[in-house]
Structure formats: C-alpha cells, structure tokens
C-alpha positions as CSV (number, residue, x, y, z in Angstrom):
1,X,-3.0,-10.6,-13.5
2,X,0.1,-12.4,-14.8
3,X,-0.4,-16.2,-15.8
4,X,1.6,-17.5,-13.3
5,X,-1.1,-16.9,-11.2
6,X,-4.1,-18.1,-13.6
7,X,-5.8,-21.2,-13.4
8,X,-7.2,-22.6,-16.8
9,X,-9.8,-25.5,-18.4
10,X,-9.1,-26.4,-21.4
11,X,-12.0,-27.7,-23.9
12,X,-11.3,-30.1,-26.5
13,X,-7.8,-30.6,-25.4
14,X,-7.8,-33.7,-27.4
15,X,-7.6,-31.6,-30.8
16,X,-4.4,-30.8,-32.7
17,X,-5.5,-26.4,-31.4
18,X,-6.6,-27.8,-27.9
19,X,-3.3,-30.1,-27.3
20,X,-1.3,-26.8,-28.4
21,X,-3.0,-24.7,-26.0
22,X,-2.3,-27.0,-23.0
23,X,1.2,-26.7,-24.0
24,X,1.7,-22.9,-24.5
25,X,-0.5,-22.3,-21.3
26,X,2.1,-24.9,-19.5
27,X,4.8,-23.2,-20.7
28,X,3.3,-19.7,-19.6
29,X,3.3,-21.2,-15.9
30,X,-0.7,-21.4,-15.5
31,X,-2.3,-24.2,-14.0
32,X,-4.0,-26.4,-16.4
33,X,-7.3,-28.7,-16.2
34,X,-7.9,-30.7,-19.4
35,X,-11.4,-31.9,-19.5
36,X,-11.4,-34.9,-21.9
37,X,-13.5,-37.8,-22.4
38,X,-10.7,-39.9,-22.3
39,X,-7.4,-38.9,-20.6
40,X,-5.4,-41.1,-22.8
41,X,-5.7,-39.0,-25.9
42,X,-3.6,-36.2,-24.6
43,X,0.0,-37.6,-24.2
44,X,1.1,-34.7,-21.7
45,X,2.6,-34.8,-18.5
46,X,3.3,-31.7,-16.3
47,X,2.6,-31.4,-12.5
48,X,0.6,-28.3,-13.2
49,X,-1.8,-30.1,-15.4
50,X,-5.2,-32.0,-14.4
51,X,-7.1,-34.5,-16.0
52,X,-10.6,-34.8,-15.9
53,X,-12.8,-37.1,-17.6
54,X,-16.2,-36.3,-19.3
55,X,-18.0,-35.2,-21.9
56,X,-18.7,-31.5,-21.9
57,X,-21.8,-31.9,-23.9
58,X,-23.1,-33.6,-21.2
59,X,-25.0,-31.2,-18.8
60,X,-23.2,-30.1,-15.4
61,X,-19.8,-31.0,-16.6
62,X,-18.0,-27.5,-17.6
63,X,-19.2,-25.8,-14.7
64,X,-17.9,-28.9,-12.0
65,X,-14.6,-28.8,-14.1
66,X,-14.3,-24.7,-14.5
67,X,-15.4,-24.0,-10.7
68,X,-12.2,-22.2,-9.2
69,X,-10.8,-21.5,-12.4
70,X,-9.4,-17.9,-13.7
71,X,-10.5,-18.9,-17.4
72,X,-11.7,-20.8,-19.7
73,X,-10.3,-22.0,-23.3
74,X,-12.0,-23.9,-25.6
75,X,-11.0,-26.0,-28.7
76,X,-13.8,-27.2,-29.6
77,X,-14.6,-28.1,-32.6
78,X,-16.3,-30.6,-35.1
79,X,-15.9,-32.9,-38.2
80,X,-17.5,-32.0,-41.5
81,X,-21.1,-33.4,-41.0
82,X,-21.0,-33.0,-37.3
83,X,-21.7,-28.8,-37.9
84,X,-24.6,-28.8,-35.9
85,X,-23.1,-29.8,-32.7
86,X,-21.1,-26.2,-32.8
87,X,-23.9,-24.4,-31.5
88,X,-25.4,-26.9,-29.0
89,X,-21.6,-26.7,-27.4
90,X,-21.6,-23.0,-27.6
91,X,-24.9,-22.8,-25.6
92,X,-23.2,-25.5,-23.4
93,X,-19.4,-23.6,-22.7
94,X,-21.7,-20.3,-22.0
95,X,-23.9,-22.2,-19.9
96,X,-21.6,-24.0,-17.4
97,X,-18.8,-21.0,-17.5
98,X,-21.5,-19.0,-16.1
99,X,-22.6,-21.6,-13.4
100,X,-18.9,-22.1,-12.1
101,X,-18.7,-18.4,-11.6
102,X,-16.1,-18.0,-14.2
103,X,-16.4,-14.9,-16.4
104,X,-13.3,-14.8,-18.4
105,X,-14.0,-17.3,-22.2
106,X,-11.8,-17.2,-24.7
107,X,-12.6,-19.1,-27.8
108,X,-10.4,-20.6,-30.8
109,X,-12.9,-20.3,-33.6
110,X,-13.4,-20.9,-37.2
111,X,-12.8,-18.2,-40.1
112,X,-15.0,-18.6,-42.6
113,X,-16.8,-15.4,-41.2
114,X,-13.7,-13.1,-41.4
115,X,-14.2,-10.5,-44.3
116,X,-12.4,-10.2,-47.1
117,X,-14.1,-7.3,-48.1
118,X,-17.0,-5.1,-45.8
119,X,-19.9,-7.3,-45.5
120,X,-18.0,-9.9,-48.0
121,X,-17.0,-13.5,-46.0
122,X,-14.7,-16.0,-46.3
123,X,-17.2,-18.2,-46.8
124,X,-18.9,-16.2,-49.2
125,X,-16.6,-16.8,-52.1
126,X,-17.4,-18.9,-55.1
127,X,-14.2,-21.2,-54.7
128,X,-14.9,-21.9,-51.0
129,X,-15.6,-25.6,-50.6
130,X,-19.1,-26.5,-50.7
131,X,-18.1,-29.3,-48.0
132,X,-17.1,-26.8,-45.7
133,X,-20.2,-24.6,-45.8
134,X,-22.3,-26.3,-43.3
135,X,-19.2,-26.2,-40.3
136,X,-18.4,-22.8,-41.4
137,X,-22.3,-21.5,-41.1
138,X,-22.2,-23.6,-37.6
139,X,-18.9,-21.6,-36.5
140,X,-21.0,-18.6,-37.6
141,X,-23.8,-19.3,-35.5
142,X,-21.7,-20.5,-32.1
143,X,-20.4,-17.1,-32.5
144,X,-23.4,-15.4,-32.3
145,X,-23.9,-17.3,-28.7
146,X,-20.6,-16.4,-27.9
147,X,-21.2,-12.6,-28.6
148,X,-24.7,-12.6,-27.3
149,X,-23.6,-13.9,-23.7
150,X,-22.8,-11.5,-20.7
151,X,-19.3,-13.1,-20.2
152,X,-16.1,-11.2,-20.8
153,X,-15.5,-13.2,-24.0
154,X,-12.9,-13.3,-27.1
155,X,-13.0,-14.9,-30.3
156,X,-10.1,-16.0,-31.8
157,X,-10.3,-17.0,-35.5
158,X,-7.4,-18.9,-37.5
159,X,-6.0,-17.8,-40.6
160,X,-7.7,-20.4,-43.2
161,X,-5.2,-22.2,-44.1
162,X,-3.7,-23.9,-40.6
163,X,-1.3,-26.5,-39.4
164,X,1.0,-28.0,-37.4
165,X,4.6,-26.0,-38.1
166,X,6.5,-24.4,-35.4
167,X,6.3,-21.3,-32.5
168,X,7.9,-18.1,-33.8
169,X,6.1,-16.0,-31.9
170,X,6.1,-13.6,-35.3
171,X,2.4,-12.9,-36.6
172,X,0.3,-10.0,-37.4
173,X,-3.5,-9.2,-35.8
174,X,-6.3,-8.4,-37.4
175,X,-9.9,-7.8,-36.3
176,X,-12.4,-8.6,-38.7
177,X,-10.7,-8.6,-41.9
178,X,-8.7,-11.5,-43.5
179,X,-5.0,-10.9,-42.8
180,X,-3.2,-11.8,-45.6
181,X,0.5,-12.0,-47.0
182,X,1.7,-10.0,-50.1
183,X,0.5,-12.7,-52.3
184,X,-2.7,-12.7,-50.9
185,X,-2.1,-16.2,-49.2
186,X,-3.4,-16.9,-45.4
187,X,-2.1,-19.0,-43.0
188,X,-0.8,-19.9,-39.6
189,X,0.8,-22.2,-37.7
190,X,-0.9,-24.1,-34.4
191,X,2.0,-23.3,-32.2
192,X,1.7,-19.3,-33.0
193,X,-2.1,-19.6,-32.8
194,X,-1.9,-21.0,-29.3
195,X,0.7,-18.4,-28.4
196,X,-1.5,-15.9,-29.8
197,X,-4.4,-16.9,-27.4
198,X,-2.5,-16.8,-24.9
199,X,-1.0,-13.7,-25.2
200,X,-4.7,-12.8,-24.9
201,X,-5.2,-14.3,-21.7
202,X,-1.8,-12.8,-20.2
203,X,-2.5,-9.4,-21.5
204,X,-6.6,-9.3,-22.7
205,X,-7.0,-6.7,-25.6
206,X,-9.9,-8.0,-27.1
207,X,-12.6,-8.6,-24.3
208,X,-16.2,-9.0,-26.1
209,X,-14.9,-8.7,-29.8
210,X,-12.9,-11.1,-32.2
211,X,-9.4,-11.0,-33.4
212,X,-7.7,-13.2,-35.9
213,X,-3.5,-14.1,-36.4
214,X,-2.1,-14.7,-39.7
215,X,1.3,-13.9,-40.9
C-alpha cells in the first residue's frame, strides 16, 4: 500500500520525534490525525492533518481516535522521573490500537537496550548516566508490551545521541546492535529518524522486530 493512500494517528505529536513525524508523514501524502491534549502545542497546518484533543492515557481515547486509521505512530515518551508512565502507555497504545481494529503500530523507542556487544546494553555501561537508568529500564519494559502483543508491530530505537539537525535521507540500519561511526560515535538527526519510520510504514521490513538508524 503506498502512503498516499494511508491514514495515520500520531501519538505524542507534541514532542520534538512526534512533531517530526507529522511532518515527514505530511510530506509522504498520508492523512494525518494528531491526538494531543492541547492542539495548540503543535504549530502545523496542512489540510490532510486532524486535531484531536485528549489525553491518551485516558481510557477509550486511542481507539475513538485510531478507528479508520491504516496505522498507528507513537512518540511517546517521558521526562526523567516520569519512567514509570512508559509502560502504563504501552499497555494503553496496545490496548486501544487493538479496540479500533487497527493492526499496524509502529513505535519510536528509546536505545538504551540496543547492544553494544551480545547480551551487553547500552544501558549497561559504567559511563551511562545514572539519571537516565530508570527511563531507559521503563523503555525496556514498554518494549516487552510492545513485543508481547499480537499486533503487526515495529520498534524503532534512535541512535543515543539525537537532535534536531536536518533531513538527508542518508543513514545506515541496524537491528539490534548499536550502529556506530568509525570513531565509535552514535547519533542521528530527528528529521532522518522520522524519515526512517516512515520509510517503514511505506515499505514495512521489520514487522514484529526492532530496528535502529544511526549514521
């Protein structure tokens, strides 16, 4: 199915990874919904994109925003301390993608569970920031929802180091092992991880596993 003919939701569209998205998926010609709790927060105008308000943590509201849709993308993420909402909204996104009859999820994840080494994680090293443990073990964990559920899911996980930059549409792809450069750095930019995911949904190669884009 090309993406001209897709229709997407978008969760946490507000983010700097969910405003991206909404962008690239514009730009790809797919209809867009943007569930938000407040429209305001995404400065984006397009006549293929729809605003709806709410909270998706709130129970009912994926599935009446997802019904119809081709797919689903979610953003969502958390602030260091809020960890533990990571898994509640997995259980949530599976939940209500399932009710609206939806089957296709793709997910922007974290990467502290890539491996650097087998059965080595990111997260495992000794210089990885103790502040960042807790929202890195609750990425960890969402995942495991994600992987347990029935639907036809992907996991996308960053490079470690990301940021706004721009779209080059250059980047390499990796499954479960760290993709790094020759000087063993990481990174990414927003733009080419949102064209990255949805390359994914134009062309799916990685339905029930994980990939991750670095350059």
């Amino acid at each position: 199915m090309e993406s001209a003919l897709m229709k997407v939701l978008v969760l946490g569209a507000e983010g700097a990874i969910g405003r991206q998205l909404v962008k690239e998926a514009l730009y790809r010609k797919c209809e867009v919904i943007a569930l938000l709790r407040d429209a305001s927060l995404l400065q984006e105008e397009h006549a293929a994109l729809e605003f709806r308000e709410g909270d998706l943590l709130a129970p009912g509201a994926i599935a009446e925003a997802a019904r119809g849709c081709d797919a689903v993308l979610s953003a969502f993420g958390s602030e260091p301390g809020e960890g533990p909402l990571l898994p509640e909204a997995a259980r949530l996104i599976v939940e209500g993608v399932r009710d609206a009859g939806v089957s296709r999820l793709i997910v922007a994840g974290g990467s502290g569970t890539l491996l650097t080494a087998p059965g080595v994680r990111v997260m495992d090293a000794p210089d990885y920031p103790e502040e960042l443990l807790p929202i890195a073990q609750a990425h960890a964990d969402a995942y495991e929802i994600f992987a347990a559920s029935e639907l036809e899911w992907t996991y996308v996980s960053p490079a470690p180091w990301i940021e706004p930059g721009r779209r080059t549409g250059n980047f390499r792809i990796g499954m479960t092992l760290l993709v790094t450069d020759d000087d063993g750095h990481s990174r990414i930019s927003v733009e080419d991880f949102a064209a990255a995911i949805i390359d994914e949904l134009d062309d799916p190669n990685f339905i029930r596993s994980r990939f991750t884009v670095a350059y």
